[in-house]
C-alpha positions in Angstrom: 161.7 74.8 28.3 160.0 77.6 29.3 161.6 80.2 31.7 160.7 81.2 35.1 160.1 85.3 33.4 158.5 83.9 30.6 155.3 82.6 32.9 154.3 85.9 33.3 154.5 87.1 30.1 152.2 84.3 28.6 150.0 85.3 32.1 149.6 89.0 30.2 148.9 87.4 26.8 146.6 85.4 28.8 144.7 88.3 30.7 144.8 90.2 26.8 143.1 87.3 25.4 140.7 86.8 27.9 139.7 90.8 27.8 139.5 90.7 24.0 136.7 88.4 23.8 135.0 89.2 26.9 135.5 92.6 29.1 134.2 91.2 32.3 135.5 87.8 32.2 137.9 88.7 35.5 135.5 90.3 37.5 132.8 87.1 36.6 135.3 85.0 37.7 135.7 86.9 41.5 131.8 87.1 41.5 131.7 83.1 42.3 131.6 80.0 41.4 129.0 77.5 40.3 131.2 74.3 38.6 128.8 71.0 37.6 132.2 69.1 38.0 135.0 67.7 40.9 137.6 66.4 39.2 139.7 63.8 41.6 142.6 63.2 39.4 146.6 62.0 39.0 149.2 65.1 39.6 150.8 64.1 36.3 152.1 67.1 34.6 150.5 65.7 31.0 147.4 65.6 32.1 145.9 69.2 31.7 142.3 68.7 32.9 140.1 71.7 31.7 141.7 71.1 28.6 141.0 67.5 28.0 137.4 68.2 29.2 137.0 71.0 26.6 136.2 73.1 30.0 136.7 76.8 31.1 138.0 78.6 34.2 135.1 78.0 36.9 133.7 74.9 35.3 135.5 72.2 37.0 136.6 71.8 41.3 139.9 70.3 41.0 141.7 67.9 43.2 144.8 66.3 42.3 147.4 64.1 43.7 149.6 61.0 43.5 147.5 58.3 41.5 144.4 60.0 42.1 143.9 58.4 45.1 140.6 58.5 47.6 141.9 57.2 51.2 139.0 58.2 53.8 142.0 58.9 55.9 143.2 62.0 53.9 141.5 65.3 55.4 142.9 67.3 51.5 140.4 64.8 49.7 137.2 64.5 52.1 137.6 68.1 52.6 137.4 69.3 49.0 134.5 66.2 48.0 132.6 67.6 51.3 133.2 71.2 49.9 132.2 70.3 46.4 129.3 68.5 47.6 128.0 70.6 50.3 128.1 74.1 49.3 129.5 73.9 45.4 126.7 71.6 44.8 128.1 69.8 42.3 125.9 67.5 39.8 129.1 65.1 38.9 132.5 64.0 40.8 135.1 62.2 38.2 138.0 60.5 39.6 140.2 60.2 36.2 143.5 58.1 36.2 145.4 57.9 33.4 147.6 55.0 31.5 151.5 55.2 31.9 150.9 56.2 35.7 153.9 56.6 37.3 152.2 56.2 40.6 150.6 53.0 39.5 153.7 51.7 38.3 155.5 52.4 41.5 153.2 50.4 43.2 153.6 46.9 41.7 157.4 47.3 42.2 158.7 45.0 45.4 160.5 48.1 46.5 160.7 50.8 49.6 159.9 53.9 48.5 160.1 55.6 51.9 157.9 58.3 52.5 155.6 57.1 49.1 155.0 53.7 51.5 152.0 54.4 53.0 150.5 56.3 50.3 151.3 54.2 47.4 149.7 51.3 49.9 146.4 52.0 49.0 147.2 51.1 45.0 148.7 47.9 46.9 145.4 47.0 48.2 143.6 47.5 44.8 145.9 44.9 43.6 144.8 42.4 46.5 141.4 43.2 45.8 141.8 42.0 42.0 144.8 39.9 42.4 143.5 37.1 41.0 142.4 39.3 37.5 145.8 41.0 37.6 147.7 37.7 37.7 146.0 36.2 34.8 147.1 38.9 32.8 150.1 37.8 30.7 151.6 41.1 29.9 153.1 43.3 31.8 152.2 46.2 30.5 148.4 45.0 29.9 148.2 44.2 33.7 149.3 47.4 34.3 146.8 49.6 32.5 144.0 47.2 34.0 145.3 47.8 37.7 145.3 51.6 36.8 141.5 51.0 35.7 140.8 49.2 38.4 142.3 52.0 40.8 140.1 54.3 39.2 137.1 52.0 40.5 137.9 51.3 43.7 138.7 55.0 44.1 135.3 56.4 42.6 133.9 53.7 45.2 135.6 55.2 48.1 133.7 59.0 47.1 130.6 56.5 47.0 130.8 55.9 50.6 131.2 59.1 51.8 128.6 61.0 53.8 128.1 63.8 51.9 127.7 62.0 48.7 125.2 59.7 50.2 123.1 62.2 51.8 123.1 64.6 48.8 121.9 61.8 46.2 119.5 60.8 48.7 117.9 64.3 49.5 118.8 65.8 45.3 119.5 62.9 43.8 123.3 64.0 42.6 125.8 64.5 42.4 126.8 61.3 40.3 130.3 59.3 40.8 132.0 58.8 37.6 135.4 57.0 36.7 137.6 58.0 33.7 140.8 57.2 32.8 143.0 59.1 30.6 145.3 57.7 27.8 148.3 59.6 27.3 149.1 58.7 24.2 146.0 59.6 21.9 144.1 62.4 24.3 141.5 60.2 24.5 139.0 60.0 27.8 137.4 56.3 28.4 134.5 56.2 30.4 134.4 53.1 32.5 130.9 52.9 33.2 130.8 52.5 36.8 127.0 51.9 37.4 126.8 54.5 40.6 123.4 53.9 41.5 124.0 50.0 41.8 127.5 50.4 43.7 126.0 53.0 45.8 122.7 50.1 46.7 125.4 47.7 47.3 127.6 49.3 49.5 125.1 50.9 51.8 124.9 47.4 53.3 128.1 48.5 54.7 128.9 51.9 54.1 125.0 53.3 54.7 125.6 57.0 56.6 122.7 58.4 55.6 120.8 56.8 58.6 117.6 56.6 56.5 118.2 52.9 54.6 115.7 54.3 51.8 118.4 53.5 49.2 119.1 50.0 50.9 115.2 49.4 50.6 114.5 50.8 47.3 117.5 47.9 46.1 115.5 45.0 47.7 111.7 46.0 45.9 
């Protein structure tokens, strides 16, 4: 394991390396930031985001936390997708699970978990959603990598109904919701295809905040 002193000795061999290919990488880096990407993802400690993405230092907005969840309740999250949206102007938000969640897993267990409760509810109510797939599912362990998937979804479609979302697609036409998930075991990133622009139609049924219905219209032409 790496010790606490040896951080910031691979932070200089860091700052060398970064100098040696490109003198004014630091002070491009306090001049601002323009990323194309939010990443809403799992805390998991395996899951090293730039580096999956094959990304750099100012490329992706990062928010992380337990499961990658997106409750509209959480200030963290609707702050930093407002942030991202509104003045970052960013052309694509990813919410990224990953199998072997431990979040995920702690969820399906008929257990108290205390303080984890209310949080880990909101995985709980994916699985009501799709109870009836989940169930059908023999194995254990299949069931669980689809209820991680399906998190992802029902996630990417909670940044769907946001404000700022809707009324940045509508005006610029992005950014563009996106759900990955993350397998642990081979590096590999699986795109699950969520069709944004037919979820978002959908939704605004419900969910419309814009206060224009154009989208709503446009669906029923």
């Amino acid at each position: 394991m790496t010790t606490y002193n040896q951080v910031f000795e691979n932070n200089r061999q860091w700052i060398a390396s970064k100098l040696a290919t490109d003198a004014e990488f630091f002070e491009k880096m306090a001049d601002t930031q323009t990323p194309e990407y939010l990443y809403i993802g799992c805390s998991d400690s395996r899951v090293p985001t730039n580096e999956i993405m094959g990304l750099g230092a100012g490329e992706i907005f990062v928010h992380r936390n337990i499961a990658n969840v997106v409750p509209n309740t959480d200030l963290n999250v609707m702050a930093v997708i407002n942030y991202a949206v509104v003045h970052l102007e960013v052309k694509h938000i990813v919410v990224c699970g990953h199998y072997n969640c431990g979040g995920v897993k702690a969820a399906m267990q008929p257990k108290d978990l205390g303080i984890l409760n209310p949080w880990l509810r909101n995985i709980r109510d994916v699985y009501r959603l799709h109870m009836d797939e989940l169930n059908a599912i023999q194995d254990e362990h299949d069931r669980y990598n689809r209820l991680v998937e399906l998190n992802v979804q029902e996630q990417a479609i909670n940044v769907i109904k946001t404000a700022a979302v809707q009324k940045s697609y509508l005006a610029k036409g992005f950014p563009t919701v996106h759900g990955w998930v993350y397998d642990i075991k081979n590096g590999q990133l699986k795109d699950l295809q969520i069709d944004f622009e037919g979820v978002l139609h959908e939704i605004q049924k419900i969910y419309d905040l814009t206060g224009s219905g154009i989208m709503q219209k446009e669906n029923n032409q």
